[in-house]
GUMARDO-164772 format. One record per atom (N, C-alpha, C, CB): residue in one letter; x, y, z. Coordinates in steps of 0.05 Angstrom, whole numbers, plus 5000, padded with zeros to 4 digits. Glycine has a CB too. Layout:
BEGIN
AXYZ/...
% end
This chain:
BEGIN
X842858746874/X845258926871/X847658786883/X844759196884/X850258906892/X851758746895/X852158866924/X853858716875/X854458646937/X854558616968/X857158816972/X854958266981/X856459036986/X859259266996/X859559127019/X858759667002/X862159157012/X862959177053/X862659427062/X866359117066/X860859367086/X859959547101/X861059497127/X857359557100/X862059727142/X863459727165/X862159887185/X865959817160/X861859737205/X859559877232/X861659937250/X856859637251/X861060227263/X864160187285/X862559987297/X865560487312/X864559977319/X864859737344/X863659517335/X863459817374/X863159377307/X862059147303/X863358987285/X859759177298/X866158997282/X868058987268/X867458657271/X870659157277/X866558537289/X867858207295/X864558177283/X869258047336/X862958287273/X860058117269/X860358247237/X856558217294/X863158277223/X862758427197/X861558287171/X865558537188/X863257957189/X862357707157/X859857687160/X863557327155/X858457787183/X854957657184/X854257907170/X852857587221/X854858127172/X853458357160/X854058367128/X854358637175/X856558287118/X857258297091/X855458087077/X860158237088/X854057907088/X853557587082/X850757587068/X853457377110/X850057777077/X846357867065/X846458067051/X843857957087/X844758077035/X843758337014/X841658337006/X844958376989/X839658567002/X837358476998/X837858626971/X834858537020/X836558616951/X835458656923/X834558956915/X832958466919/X835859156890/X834459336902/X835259476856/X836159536942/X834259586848/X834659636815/X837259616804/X833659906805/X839559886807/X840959886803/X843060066816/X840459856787/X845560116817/X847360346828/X848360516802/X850260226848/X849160796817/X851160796798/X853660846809/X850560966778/X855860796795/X858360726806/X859661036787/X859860336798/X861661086818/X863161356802/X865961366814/X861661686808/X867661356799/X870261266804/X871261556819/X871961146775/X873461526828/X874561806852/X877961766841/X873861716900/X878461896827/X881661976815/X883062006848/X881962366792/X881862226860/X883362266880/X883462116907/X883062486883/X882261886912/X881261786937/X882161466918/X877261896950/X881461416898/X882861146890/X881460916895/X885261106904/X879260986886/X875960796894/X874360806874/X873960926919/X871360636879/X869660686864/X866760706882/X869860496843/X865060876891/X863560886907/X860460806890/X863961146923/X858860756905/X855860736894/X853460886896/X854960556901/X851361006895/X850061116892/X846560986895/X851161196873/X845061056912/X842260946904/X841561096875/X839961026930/X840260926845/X839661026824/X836961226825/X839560816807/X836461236849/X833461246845/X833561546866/X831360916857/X834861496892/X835761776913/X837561926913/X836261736936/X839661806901/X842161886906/X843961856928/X841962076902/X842661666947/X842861576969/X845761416971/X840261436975/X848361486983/X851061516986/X851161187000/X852261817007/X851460896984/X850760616990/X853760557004/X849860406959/X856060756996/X858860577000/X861460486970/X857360237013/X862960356990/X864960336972/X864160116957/X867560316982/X865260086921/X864259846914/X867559736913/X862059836884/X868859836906/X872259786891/X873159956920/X873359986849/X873959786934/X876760036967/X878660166959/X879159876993/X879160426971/X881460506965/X884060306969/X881560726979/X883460166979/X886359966988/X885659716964/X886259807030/X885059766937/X884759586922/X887359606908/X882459596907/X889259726906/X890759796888/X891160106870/X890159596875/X888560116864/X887660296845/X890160496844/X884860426854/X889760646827/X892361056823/X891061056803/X896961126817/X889361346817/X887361536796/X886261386776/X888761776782/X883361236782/X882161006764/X881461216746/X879460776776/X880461176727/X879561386703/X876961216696/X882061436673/X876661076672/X874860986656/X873860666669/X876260996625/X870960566677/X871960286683/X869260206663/X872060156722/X868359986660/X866659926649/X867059606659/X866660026622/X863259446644/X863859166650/X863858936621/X861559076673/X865958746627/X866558686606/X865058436610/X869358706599/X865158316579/X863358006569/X863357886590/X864657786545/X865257846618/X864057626635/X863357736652/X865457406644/X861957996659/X859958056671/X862258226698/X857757766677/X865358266697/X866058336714/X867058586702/X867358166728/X868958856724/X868858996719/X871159156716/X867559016727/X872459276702/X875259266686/X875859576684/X874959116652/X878959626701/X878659996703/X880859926694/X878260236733/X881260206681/X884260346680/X885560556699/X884260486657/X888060476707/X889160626737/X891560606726/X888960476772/X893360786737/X896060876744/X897761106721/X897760596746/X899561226739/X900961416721/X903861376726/X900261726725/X903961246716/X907261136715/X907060876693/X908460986753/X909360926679/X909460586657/X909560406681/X913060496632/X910960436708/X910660156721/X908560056732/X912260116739/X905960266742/X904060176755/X901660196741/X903860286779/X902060246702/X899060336695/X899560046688/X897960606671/X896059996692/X894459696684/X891759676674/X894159536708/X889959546670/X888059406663/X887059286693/X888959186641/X885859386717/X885159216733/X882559006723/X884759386756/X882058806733/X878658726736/X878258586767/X877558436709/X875758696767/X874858656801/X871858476786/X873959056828/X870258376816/X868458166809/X866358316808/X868057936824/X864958266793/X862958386780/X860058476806/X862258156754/X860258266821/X857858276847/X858658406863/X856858046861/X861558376879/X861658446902/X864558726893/X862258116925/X865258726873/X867858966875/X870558796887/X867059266900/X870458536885/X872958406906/X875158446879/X872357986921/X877258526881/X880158436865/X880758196854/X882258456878/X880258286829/X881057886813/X884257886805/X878757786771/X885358086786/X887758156781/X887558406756/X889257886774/X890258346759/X891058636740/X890958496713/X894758786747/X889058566699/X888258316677/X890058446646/X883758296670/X891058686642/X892658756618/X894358946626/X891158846595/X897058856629/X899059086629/X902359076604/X900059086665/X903459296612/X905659166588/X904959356557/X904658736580/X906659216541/X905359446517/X906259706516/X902359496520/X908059826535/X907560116534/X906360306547/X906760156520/X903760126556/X901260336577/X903760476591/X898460116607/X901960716585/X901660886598/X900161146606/X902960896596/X899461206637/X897061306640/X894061286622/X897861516643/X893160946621/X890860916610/X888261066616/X890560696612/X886561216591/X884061206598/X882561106592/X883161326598/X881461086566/X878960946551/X879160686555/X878760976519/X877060566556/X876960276544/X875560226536/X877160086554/X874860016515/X872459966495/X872659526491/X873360216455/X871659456499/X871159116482/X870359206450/X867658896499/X872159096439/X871059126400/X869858856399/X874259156368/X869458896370/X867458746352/X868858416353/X867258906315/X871358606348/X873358306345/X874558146374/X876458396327/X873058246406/X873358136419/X875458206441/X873457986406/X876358386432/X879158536444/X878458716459/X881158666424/X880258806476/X880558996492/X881159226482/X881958936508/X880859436472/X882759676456/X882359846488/X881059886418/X884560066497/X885860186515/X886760386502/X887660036527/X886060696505/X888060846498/X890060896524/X886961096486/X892960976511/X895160966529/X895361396535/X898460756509/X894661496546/X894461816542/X896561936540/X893361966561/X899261836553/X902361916553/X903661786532/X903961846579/X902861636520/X904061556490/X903361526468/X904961376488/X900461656472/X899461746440/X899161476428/X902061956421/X898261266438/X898061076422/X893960906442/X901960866425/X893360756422/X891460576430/X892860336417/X888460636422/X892160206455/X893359906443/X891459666444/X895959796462/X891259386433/X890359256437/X890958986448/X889559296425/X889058976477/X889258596483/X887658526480/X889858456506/X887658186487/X886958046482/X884957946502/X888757936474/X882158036490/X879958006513/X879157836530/X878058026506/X880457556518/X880457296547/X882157326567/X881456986539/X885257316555/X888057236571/X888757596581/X891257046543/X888657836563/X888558066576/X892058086566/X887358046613/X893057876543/X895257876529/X896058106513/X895057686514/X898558246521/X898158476499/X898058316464/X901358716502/X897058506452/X896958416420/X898758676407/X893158396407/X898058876403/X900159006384/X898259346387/X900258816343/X900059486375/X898959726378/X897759856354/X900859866388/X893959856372/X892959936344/X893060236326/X890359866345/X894060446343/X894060696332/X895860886343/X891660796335/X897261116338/X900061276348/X899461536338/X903161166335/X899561676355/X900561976344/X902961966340/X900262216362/X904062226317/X906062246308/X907262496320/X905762226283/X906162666336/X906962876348/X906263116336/X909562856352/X906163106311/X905963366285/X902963416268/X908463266257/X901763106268/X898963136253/X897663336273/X896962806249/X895763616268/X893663626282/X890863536290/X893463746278/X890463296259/X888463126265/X889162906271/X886863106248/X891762796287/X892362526302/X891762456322/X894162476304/X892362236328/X892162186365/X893762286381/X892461926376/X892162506384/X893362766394/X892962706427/X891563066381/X893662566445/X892262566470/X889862456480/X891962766475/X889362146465/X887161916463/X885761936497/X888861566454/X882861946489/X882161986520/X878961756518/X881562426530/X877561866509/X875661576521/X875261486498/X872661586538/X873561196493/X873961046471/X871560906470/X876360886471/X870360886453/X867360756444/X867060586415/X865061036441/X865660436414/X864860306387/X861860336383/X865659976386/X861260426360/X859560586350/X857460316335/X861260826330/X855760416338/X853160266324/X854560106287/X849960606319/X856160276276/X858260306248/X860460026256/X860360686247/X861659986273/X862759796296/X865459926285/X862059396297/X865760276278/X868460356285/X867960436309/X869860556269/X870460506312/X872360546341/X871960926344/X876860416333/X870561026359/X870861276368/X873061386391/X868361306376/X874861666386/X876061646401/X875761946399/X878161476401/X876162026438/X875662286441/X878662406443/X873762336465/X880062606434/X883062716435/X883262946451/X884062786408/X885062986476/X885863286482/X886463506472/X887263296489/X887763406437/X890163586434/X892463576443/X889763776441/X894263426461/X896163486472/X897763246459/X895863516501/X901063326464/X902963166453/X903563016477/X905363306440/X905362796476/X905662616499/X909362706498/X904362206492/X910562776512/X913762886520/X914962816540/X914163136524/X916262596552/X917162526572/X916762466588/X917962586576/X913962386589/X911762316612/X909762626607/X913562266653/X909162776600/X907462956613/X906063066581/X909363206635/X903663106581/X901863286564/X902163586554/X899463276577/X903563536530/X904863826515/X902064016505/X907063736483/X900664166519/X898664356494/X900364566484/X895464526506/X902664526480/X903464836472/X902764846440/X907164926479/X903264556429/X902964576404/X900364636393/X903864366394/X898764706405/X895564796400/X894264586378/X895365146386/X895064406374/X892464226371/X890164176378/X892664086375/X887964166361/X885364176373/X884763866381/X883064316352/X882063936407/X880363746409/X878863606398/X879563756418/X878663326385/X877563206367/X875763006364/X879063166357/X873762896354/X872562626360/X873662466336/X869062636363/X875162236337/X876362146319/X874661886314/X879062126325/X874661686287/X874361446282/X875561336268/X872661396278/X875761056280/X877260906269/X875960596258/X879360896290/X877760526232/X876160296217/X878460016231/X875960356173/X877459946249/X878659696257/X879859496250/X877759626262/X878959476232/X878859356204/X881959336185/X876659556186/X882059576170/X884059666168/X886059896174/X883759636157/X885260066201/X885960186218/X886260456206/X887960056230/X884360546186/X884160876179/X881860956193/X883760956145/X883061276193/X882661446211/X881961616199/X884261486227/X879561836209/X878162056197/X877062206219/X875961976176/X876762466219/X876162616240/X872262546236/X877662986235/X871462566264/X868562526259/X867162796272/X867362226272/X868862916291/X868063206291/X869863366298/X866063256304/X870863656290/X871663806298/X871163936322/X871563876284/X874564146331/X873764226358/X871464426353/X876264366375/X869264406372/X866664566376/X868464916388/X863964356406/X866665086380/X866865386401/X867165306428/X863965606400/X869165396446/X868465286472/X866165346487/X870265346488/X865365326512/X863065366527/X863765606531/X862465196549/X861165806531/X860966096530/X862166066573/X856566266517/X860665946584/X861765876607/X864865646619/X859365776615/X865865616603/X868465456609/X869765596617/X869765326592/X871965526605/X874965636620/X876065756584/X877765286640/X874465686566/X875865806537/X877365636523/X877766036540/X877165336527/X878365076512/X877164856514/X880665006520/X876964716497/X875464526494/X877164176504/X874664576462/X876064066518/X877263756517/X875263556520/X879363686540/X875263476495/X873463186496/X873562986516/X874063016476/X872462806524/X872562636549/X871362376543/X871062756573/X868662396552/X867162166555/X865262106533/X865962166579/X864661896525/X863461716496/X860061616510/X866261336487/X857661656498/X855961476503/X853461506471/X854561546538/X852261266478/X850261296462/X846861306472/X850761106446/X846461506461/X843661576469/X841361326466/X842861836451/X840261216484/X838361056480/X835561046467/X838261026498/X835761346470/X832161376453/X832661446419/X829861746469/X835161596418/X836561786393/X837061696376/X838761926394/X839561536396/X841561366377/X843761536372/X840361276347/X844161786383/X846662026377/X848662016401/X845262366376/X850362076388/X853062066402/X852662326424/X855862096379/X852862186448/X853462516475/X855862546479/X852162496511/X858462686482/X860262756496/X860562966513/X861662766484/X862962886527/X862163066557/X865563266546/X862162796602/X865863476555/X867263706551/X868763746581/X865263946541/X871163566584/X871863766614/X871663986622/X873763786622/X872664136607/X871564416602/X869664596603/X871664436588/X867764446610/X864164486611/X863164376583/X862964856616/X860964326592/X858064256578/X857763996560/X857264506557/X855563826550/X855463556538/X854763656511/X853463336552/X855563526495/X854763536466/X854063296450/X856763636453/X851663396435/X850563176411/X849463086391/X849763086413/X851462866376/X851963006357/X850562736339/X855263116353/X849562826315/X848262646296/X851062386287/X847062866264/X849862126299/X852161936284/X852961906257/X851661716287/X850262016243/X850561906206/X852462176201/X846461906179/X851162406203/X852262656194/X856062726205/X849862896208/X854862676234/X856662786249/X856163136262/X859062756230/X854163096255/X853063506254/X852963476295/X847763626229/X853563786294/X852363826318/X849963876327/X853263966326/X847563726344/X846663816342/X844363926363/X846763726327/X846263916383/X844864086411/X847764056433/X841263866428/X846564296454/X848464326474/X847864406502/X850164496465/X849864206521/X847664156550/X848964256567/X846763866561/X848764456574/X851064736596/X851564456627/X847765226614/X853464516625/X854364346658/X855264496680/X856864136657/X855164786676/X855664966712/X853964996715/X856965236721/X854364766739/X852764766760/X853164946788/X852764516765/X855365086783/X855565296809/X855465596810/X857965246820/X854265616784/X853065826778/X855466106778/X850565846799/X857065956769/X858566316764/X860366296745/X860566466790/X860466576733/X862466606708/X865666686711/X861166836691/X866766576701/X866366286684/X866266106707/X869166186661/X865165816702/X864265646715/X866665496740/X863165476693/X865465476755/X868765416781/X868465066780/X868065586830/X866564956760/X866664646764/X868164526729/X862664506772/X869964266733/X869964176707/X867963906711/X873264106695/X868663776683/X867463576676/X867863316675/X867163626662/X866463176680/X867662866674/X866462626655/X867862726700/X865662456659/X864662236639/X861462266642/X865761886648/X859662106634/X856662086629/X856461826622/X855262276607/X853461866625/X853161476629/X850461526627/X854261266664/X848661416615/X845061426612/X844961176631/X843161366573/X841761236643/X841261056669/X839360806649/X839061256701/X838260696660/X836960426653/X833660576644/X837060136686/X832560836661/X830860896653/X830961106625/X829860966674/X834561176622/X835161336594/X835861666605/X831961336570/X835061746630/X835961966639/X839162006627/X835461946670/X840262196634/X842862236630/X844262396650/X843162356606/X846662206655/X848162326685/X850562406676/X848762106711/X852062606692/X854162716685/X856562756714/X853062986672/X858562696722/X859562796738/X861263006731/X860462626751/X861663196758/X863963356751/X865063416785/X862863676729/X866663566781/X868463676814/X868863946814/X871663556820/X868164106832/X868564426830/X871464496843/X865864606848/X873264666839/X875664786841/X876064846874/X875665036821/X874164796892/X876364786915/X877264576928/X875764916933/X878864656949/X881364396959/X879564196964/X883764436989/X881463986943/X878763716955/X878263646925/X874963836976/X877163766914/X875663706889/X873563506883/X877463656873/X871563686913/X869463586906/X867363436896/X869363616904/X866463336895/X864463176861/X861363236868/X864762686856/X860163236841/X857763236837/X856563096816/X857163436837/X853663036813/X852362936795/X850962986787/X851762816796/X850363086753/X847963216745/X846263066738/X848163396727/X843063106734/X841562896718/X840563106699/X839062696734/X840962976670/X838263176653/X837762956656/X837763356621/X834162996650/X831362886645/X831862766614/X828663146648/X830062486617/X831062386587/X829062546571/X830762016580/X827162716574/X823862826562/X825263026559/X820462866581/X825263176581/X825963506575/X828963586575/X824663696598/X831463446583/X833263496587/X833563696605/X834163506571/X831963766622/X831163946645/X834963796665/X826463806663/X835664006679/X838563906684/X837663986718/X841764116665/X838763766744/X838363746762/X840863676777/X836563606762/X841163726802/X843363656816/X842763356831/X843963916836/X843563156826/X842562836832/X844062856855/X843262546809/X846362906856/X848462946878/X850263166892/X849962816872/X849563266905/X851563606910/X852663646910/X852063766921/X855263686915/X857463736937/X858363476953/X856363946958/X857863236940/X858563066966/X861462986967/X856762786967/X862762976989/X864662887009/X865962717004/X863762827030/X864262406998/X865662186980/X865562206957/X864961946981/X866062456939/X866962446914/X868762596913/X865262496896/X870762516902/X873262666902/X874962756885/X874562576912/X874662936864/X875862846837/X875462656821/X877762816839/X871862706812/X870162476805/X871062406775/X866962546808/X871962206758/X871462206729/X869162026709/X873862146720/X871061806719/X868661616715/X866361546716/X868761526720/X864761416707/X860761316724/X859461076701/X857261726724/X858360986715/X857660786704/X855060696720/X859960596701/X853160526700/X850160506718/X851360196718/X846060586701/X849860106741/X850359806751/X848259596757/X851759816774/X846959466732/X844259416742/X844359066749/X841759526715/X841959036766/X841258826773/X844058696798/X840658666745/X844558946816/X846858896841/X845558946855/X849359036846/X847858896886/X845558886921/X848058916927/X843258566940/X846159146943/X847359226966/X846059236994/X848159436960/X847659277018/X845559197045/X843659497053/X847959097078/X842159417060/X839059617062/X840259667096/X834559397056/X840259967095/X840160077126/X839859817145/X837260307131/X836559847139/X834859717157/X836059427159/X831659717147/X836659337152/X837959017150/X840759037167/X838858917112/X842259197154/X843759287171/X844359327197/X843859417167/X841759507210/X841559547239/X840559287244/X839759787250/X839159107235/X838358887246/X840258637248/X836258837233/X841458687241/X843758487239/X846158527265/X845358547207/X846758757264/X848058917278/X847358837301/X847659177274/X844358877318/X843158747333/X843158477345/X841658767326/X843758327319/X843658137327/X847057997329/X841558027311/X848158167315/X851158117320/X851758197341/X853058227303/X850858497364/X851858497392/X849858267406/X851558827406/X848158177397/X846657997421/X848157697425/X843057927412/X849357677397/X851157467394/X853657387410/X851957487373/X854357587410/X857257707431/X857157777450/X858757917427/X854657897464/X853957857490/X853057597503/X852358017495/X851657387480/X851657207501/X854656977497/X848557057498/X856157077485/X858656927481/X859857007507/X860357007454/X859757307511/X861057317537/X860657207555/X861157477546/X858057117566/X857257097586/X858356777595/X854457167584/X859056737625/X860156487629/X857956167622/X861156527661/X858756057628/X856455767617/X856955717649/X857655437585/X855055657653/X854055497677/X851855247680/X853155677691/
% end
């Protein structure tokens, strides 16, 4: 797995010996924090709270979507402002800052990102109704591949996560909302949409309509997060709004639905965020419940029964969770290694102190 910095109080001067080892362990999963401006890790297997992988002092403003790209490192979208939204990439092992690898273009407040067929970066921009594309080596803008017009109800109405489909079109999940001076218009009641797009020659067709909302939501629907089922082969999306949906790729039919209040009351006091299937195919979900703080949690359905579990509770370092992503074949440092090091970092410094005679 990969190497966190890990910080011991009072052992601050023995930190490079403790950062320096890692022992080996399946995989993490990584869940980005909108509100804390990080990306933390997860034991895949406990749920066991490993640390930061990405610091809040990386730069980050409200990471959204990250994923890892062809060279094995790992590539978010942050900021809400045209001046500070970017394309970060950090290193793929350890979370260290490489650079701000695509900005320019327009971005603004990015979420989705997707590597296409053709090698590129596609980005939807959420405040300008457009998906743009760079250039997957240099991180060069290239041109803008898609625009709402403000008026279509089946346009890019408020581009939010972004996938390439087994078909190798371009899936894109929509708010509904218009983009107006920086800020997200629903007045015009546009629905929530799953859109696709032919890359190719850049037509566009709805691939599903807005669903009934969740009998438990809030009474509106917003698409979010993109995955593909490993055993299925069907498209899952996650509903900020509550609950996951999934849907036949050939048809497009709906064709099951996976309740996400988890806090048990009507209507539900938690929303929703992205999903991510683990390496064993389970399916994880984050979301954050409505008091100060905004919380995070993690659901697991079962990949057999879709039986739905709380992987993570209420925890503390999640903060306005959206993002997640599984992270396999990284290290991170084991407790036990830890304290032993630790050990041996005060025995180090005690005999430094001591005079030579």
């Amino acid at each position: 797995m990969r190497s966190f910095n890990t910080w011991v109080p009072g052992l601050l001067s023995v930190a490079g010996l403790l950062g320096s080892i890692a022992l080996p362990a399946e995989a993490a999963l990584l869940v980005g924090n909108t509100a804390s401006n990080n990306i933390v890790a997860f034991d895949e297997i406990s749920g066991q709270f490993l640390g930061e992988f990405v610091s809040s002092s990386s730069g980050l403003d409200s990471p959204d979507t990250f994923l890892f790209g062809p060279d094995g490192n790992l590539y978010v979208s942050s900021g809400t402002t045209p001046e500070n939204s970017a394309i970060f990439r950090f290193n793929g092992k350890n979370g260290a800052f490489i650079d701000k690898f695509a900005v320019g273009g327009g971005l603004f407040r990015p979420y989705g990102l997707a590597f296409g067929p053709d090698q590129n970066l596609y980005v939807s921009s959420f405040l300008s109704d457009q998906i743009l594309r760079y250039d997957g080596t240099t991180g060069a803008f290239l041109d803008v591949f898609a625009s709402g017009d403000g008026v279509t109800p089946e346009g890019l109405n408020g581009p939010n996560g972004l996938l390439f489909g087994p078909d190798g079109k371009l899936y894109v999940t929509t708010q509904g909302s218009v983009a107006k001076d920086g800020t997200p218009d629903f007045s015009v009641g546009f629905p929530s949409l799953i859109l696709q797009y032919d890359i190719g020659t850049g037509q566009r067709s709805t691939f599903a309509d807005r669903p009934t909302p969740s009998p438990e939501g809030f009474g509106f629907v917003s698409f979010l997060g993109l995955a593909i089922g490993p055993q299925d082969g069907d498209l899952y999306v996650s509903d900020f709004a509550n609950d996951l949906l999934r849907y036949d790729f050939e048809t497009g039919a709906l064709e099951e639905v996976l309740p996400t209040n988890y806090t048990g009351t009507q209507p539900s006091n938690n929303f929703i965020g992205s999903l991510a299937f683990s390496p064993e195919g389970d399916l994880f979900n984050v979301g954050f419940d409505l008091t100060p703080g905004n919380v995070g949690s993690v659901l697991k359905f079962d990949r057999d029964t879709k039986e739905r579990s709380l992987f993570v509770s209420n925890n503390g370092n999640l903060k306005r969770p959206i993002g997640l992503l599984f992270a396999p074949s990284v290290k991170v440092p084991e407790p036990g290694a830890i304290a032993a090091l630790a050990f041996t970092g005060l025995s180090l410094l005690s005999l430094r102190r001591k005079p030579v005679v």
